[in-house]
C-alpha positions as CSV (number, residue, x, y, z in Angstrom):
1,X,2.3,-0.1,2.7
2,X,0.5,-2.4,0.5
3,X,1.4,-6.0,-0.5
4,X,-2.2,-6.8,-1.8
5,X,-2.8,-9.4,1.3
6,X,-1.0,-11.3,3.2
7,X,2.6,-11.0,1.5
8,X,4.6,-12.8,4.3
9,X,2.4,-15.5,5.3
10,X,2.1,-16.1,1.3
11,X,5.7,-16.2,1.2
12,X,6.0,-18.7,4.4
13,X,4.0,-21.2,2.4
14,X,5.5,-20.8,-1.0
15,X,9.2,-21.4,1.2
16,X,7.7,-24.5,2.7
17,X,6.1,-26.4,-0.8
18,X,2.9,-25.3,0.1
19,X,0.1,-24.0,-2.5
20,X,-0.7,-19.9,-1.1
21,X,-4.6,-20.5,0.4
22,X,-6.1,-17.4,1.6
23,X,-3.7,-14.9,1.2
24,X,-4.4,-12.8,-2.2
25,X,-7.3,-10.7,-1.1
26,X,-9.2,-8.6,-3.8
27,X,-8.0,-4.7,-2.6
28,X,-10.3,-1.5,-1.9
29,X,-9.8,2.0,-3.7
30,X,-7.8,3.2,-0.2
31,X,-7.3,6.7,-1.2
32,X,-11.1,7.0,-2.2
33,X,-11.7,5.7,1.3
34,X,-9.5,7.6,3.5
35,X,-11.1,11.1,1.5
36,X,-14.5,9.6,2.4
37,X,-13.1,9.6,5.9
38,X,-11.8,13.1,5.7
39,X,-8.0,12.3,4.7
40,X,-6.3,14.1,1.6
41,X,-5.1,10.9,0.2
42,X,-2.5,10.3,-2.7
43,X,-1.5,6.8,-4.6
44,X,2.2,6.4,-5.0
45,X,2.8,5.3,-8.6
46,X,6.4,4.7,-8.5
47,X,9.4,4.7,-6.0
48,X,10.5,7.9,-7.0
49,X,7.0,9.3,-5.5
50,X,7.5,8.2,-2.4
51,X,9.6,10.4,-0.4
52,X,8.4,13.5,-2.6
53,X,4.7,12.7,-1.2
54,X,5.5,11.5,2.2
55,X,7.4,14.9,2.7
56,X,4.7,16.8,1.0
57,X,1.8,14.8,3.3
58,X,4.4,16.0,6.8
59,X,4.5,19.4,5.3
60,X,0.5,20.0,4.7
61,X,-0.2,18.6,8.2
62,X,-3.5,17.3,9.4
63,X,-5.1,14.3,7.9
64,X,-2.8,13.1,5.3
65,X,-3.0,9.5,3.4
66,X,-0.1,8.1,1.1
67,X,-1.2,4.6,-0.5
68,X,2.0,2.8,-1.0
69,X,1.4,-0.3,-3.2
70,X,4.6,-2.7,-3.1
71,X,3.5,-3.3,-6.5
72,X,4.5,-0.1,-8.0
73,X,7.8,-0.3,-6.1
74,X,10.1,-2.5,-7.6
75,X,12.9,-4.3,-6.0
């Protein structure tokens, strides 16, 4: 799961008064990397893709990838 850094230090300092430093960090392509590592590798887009391609990814077997960005998962 993906929170595009360090989500819960970032939240630590934003509880505390204190300006995030260090803690948004630019993200890779990770499903191009795990392939390039010999994954199949699939980007959730939304919540409803989640269990539908963490099933499928248990079903297939072997080297399986699921990027889950807590962007595209809303709260």
């Amino acid at each position: 799961v993906d929170n595009g850094g360090y989500g819960e230090i970032r939240q630590n300092e934003l509880d505390r008064d204190i300006q995030p430093v260090g803690v948004d960090l630019h993200q890779p392509d990770w499903p191009i990397l795990a392939r390039g590592m010999g994954f199949t590798a699939q980007q959730v887009g939304t919540r409803d893709d989640v269990a539908p391609m963490i099933q499928g990814a248990i079903a297939a077997g072997g080297l399986q990838f699921v990027h889950i960005p807590l962007a595209s998962i809303p709260r």
